[in-house]
N, C-alpha and C positions, 0 to 999 in steps of 0.2 A: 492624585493631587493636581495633575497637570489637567487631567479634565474640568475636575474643579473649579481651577485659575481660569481657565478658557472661558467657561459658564458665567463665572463672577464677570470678567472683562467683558462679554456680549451683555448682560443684564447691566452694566454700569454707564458704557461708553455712551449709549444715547440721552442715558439719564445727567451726566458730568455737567454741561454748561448750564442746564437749568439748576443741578446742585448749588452749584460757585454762584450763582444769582440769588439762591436761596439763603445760603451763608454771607453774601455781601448784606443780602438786607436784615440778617440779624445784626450782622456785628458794626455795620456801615463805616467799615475799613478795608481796602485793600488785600492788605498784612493780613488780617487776622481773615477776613475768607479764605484765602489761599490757606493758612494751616488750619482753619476748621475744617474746609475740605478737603484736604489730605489728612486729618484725624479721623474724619466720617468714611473716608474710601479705606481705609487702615481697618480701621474696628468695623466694618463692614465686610471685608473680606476676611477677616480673623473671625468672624462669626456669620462666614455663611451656609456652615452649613445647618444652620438653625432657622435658615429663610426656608419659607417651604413653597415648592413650587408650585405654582397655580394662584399664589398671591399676588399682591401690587407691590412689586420692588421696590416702585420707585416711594410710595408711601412707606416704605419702611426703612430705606435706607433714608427718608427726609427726617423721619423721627430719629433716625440714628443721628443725623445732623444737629436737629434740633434740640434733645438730650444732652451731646459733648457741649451746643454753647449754652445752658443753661449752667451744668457743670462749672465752665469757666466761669461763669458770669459770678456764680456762688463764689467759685475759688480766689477770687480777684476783688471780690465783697471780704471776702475773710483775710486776705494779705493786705487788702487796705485799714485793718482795724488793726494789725498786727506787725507790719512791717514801717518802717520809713517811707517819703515819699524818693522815689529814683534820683531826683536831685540832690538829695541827701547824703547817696551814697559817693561823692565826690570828697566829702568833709568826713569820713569812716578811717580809720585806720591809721589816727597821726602815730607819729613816732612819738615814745613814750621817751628814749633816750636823752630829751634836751632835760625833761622835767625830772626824770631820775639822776641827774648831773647833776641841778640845781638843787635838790633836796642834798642829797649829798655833799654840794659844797657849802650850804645854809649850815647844815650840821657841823661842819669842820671850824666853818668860820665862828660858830655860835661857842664852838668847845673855847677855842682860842682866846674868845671874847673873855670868856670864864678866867681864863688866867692872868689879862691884866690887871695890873693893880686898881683898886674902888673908885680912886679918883678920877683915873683915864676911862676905865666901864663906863662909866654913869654918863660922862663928857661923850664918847663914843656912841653911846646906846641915842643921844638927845640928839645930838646933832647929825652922825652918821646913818643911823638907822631909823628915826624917826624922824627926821628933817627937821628939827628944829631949826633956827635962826640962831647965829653967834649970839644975838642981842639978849634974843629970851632965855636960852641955856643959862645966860650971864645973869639975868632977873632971877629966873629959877633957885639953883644954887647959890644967890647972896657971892659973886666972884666977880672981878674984872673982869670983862672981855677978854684983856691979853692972858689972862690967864686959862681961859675956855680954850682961843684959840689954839695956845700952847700945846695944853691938853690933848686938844684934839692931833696934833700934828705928831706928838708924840706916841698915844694910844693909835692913831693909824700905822705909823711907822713899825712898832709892836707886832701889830696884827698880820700885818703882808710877812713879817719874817716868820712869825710863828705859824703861815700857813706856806712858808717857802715861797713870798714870792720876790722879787726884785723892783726896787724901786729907781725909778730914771730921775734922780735928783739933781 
């Protein structure tokens, strides 16, 4: 093995900076030379004892470069049709907890709704939950205003207790 090692290092070293030149102009980055050619010097030395001597190293360990960034090139082709773009992944993983709170207290409050009496509901549902206008509630239901508003002050008042809560009046 140690012979091996030795072998591989003398057939590589003078071939090295022309590799890293050869992988800058595939990839024409920095980054990505520097790890294609430390994945070309890797799988080249993990597979050399399939180089046969009296060959052109240096041509087979270029194809061996050449090969792993075609690989990438494919593999980065197929996670861009498949993955998000990297910016992306900043907005991944909200907390589900605010939205499972709110479902939760929608439900709670919607039971409670249930139990006020018809006339505070309806007064309730117009103006608290679907924003209606005193005025229109008022048109709507054929009522007085003060009797909406009443309504409504009463049917809120209801609700906060029947979901336990305290009101600062």
């Amino acid at each position: 093995m140690n012979l091996k090692k030795s072998s591989f290092e003398r057939h590589l070293s003078p071939v090295y900076p022309r590799l890293r030149r050869f992988a800058y102009s595939l990839s024409r980055d920095a980054h990505d030379a520097d790890d294609l050619t430390q994945r070309a010097a890797m799988r080249a030395m993990s597979s050399f004892d399939k180089f046969q001597e009296g060959t052109n190293f240096d041509s087979w360990v270029f194809r061996i470069t050449r090969n792993l960034w075609i690989d990438t090139v494919r593999a980065r082709g197929r996670r861009g049709k498949h993955e998000m773009p990297e910016e992306a992944g900043t907005s991944v993983g909200y907390d589900p907890l605010p939205a499972t709170e709110a479902a939760l207290d929608l439900g709670k409050a919607m039971a409670a709704l249930e139990k006020l009496p018809e006339e505070q509901r309806e007064v309730v549902s117009l103006v608290l939950i679907d924003g209606m206008a005193y005025r229109e509630a008022a048109d709507l239901l054929e009522l007085p205003i003060g009797t909406i508003s009443s309504r409504v002050v009463r049917g809120r008042k209801a609700l906060l207790d029947l979901l336990g809560e305290t009101q600062d009046d």
